[in-house]
C-alpha positions in Angstrom: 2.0 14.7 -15.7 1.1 11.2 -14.4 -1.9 10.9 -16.9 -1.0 7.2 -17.8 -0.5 6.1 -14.3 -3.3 4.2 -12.9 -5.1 6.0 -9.8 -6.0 4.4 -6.8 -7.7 4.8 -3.7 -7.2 2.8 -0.5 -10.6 1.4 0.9 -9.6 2.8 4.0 -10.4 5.7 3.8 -14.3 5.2 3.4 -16.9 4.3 5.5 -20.0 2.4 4.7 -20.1 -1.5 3.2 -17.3 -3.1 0.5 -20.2 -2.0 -2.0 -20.6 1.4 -1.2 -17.1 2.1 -0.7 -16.5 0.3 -4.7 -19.4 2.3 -6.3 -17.6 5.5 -4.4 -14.5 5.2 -5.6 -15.7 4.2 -9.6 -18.2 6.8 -9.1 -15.1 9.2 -7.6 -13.0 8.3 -11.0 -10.7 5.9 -9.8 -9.5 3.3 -11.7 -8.1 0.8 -9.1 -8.5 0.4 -5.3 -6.5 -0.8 -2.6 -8.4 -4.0 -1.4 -8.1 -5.3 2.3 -9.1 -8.6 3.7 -12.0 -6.8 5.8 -13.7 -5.4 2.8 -13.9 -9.3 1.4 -15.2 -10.4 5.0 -18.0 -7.5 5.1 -19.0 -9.5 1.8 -19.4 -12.3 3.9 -16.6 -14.0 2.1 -18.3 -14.0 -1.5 -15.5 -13.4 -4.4 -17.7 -14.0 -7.0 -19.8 -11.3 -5.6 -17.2 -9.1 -5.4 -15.3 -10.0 -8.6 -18.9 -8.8 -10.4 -19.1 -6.1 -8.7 -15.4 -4.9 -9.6 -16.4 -5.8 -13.2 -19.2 -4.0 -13.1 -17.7 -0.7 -11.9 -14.8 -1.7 -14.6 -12.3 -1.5 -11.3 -9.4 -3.1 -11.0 -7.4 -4.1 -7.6 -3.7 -2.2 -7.1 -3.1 -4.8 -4.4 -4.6 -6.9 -2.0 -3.2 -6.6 1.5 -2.1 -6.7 3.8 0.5 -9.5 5.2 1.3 -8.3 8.4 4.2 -9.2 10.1 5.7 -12.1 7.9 8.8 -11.7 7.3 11.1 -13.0 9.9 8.6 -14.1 11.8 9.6 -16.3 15.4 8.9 -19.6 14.9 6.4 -20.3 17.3 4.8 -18.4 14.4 6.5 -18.8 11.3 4.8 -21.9 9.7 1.4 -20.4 10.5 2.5 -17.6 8.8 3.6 -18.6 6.1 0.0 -21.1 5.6 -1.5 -17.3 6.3 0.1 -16.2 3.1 -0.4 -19.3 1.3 -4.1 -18.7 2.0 -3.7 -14.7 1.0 -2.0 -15.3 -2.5 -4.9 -18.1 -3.4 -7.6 -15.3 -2.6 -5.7 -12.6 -4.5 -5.6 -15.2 -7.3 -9.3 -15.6 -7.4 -9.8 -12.0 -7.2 -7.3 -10.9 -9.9 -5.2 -8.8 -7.4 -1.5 -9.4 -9.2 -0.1 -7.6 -6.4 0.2 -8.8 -2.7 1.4 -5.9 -0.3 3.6 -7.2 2.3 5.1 -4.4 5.5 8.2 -5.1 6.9 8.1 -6.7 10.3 6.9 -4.5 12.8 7.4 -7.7 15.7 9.6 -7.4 18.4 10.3 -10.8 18.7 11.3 -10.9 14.7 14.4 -12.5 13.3 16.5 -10.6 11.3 18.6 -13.2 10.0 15.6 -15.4 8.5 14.1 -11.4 6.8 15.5 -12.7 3.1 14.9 -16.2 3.6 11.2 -15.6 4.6 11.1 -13.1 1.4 12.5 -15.8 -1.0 10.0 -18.3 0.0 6.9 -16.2 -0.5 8.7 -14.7 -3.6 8.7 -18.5 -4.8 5.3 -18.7 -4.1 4.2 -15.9 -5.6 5.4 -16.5 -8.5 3.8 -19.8 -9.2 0.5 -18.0 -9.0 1.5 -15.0 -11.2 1.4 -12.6 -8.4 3.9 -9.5 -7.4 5.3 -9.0 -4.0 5.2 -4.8 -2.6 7.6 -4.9 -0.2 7.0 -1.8 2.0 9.3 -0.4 5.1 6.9 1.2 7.9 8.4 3.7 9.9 7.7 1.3 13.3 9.1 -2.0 11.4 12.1 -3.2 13.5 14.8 -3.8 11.2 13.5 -2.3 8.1 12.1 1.2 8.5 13.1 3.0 6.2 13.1 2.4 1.9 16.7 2.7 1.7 16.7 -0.5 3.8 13.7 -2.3 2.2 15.3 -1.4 -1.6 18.7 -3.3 -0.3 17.0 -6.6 0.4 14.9 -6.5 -2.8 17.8 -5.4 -4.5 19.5 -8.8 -3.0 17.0 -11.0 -3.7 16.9 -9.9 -6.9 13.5 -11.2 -8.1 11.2 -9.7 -10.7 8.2 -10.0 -9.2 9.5 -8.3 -6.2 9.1 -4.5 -5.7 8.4 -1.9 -3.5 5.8 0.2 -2.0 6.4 3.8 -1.4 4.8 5.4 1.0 4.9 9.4 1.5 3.7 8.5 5.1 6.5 6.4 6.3 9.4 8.5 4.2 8.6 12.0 6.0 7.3 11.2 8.9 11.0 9.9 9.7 11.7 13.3 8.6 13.5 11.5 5.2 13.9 13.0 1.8 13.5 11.6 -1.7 17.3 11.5 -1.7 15.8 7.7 -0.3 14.6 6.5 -3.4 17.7 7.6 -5.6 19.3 4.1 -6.7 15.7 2.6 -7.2 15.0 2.0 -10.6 11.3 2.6 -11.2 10.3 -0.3 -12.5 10.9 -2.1 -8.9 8.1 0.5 -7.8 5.6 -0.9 -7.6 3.1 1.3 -6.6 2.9 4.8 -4.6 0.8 5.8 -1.8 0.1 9.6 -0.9 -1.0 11.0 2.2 -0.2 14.0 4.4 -0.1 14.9 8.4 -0.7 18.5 10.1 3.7 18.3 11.7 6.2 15.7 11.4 4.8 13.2 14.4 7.2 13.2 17.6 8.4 8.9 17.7 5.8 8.0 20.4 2.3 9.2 18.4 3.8 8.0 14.7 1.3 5.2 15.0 -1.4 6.7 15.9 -1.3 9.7 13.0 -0.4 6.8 10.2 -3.5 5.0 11.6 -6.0 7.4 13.0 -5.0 10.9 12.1 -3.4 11.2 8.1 -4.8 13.9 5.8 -5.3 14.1 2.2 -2.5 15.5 0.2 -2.2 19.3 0.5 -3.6 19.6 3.6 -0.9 19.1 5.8 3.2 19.6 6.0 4.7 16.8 4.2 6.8 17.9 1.1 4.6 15.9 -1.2 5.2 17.9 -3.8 9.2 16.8 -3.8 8.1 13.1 -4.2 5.9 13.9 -6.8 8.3 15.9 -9.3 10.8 13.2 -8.3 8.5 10.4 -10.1 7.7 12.8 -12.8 11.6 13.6 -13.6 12.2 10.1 -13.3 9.0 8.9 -15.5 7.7 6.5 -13.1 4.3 4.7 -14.7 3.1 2.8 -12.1 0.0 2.9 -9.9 0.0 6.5 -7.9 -2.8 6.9 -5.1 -3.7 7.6 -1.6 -3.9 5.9 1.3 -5.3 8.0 4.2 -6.6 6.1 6.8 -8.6 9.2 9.2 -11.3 8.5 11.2 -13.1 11.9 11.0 -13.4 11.3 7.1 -14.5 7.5 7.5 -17.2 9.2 9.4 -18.5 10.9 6.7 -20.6 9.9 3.1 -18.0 7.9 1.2 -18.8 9.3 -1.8 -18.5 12.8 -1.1 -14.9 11.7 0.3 -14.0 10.0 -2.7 -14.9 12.6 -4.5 -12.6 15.1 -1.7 -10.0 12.3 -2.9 -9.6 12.8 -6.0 -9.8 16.7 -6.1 -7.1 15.7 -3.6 -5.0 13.7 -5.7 -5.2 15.4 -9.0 -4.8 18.8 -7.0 -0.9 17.5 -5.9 -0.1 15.4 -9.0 -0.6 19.0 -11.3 1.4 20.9 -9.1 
């Protein structure tokens, strides 16, 4: 089960530099990781470093994220956001990240009716560069929180290099099933990101588990294990991974997490 689907590993989940957390995850098993701005800036900026390194460590990127808070965006803010995603699609261009992750607004002062509009443009964009959009609803995002929603506007737009993200995190922690993810064909999946939490998070702490408190699959309540024979029934072949961000973990060696990763994740993907 799932032994042609690319692995990942979110970066943050490690401590230490971009290097160390690269050479962990490689070393780990992983075939792709999750890339974040940050981990180009603690390179001081240098691609070509960091497109030798990924060569080197024969990794490739699952996505390069993350465009916060884009779509819909006010306009006292929407033309500098959209020259902030110009600027993210060129750097995923030079780093060979064919996948841009984008959340759903989480801004209180977004738009709704400019959501598809915003999404079309940077679709557009996109696709002059060669480069996917993941589309991903976060269980804060104002008007699109949960996948049901996000797969109705992608479904709209109707684009094929538009997709979603699915992310255990945001389906159960709204207490939502896989019943979610029924009329998605899984092509438009783009990729799927794993992670677990100790209880279903009360509304007014959901923030602070997804950013500060998530656990490795297995080690917590979520019914991972319904997601996963879901894909498997439904032969989905895209990336599968985790993204945990925890802060006792980032604490610790990275490679002996990445290594707790992937015991982790091939632990709940044989199950």
């Amino acid at each position: 089960m799932f032994s042609h689907n690319p692995l990942f590993l979110n970066t943050v989940l490690l401590g230490g530099t971009t290097e160390e957390k690269l050479f962990s995850a490689s070393k780990a098993g992983f075939q792709q990781v999750e890339l974040w701005r940050q981990d180009i800036d603690m390179m001081d900026g240098d691609i070509n470093l960091l497109n030798k390194d990924l060569q080197k460590l024969k990794l490739s990127l699952t996505d390069y994220q993350v465009l916060l808070d884009f779509d819909g965006a006010a306009e006292p803010f929407r033309q500098a956001k959209r020259n902030e995603a110009l600027t993210m699609l060129d750097v995923a261009e030079k780093i060979g990240a064919k996948t841009l992750l984008v959340p759903a607004n989480t801004n209180y002062s977004c738009i709704k009716d400019n959501i598809e509009q915003d999404l079309r443009w940077l679709v557009d964009q996109a696709s002059k560069r060669n480069i996917r959009i993941a589309y991903e609803a976060m269980a804060w995002s104002v008007y699109i929180n949960k996948t049901t929603e996000a797969w109705k506007i992608v479904n709209k737009i109707n684009a094929l290099n538009l997709g979603l993200v699915i992310d255990a995190f945001h389906i159960f922690s709204l207490k939502r099933t896989v019943q979610d993810l029924c009329d998605i064909p899984m092509e438009k999946i783009f990729l799927v990101q794993l992670s677990d939490a100790v209880d279903f998070p009360e509304k007014q702490n959901v923030i602070d588990i997804a950013r500060h408190h998530r656990l490795l699959p297995g080690n917590g309540k979520f019914p991972i294990k319904t997601l996963i024979n879901y894909l498997a029934q439904n032969n989905y072949q895209g990336p599968i991974g985790l993204e945990v961000f925890n802060d006792d973990l980032k604490k610790q060696p990275p490679q002996l997490v990445a290594e707790q990763a992937m015991k982790s994740l091939q632990y709940i993907l044989q199950c």
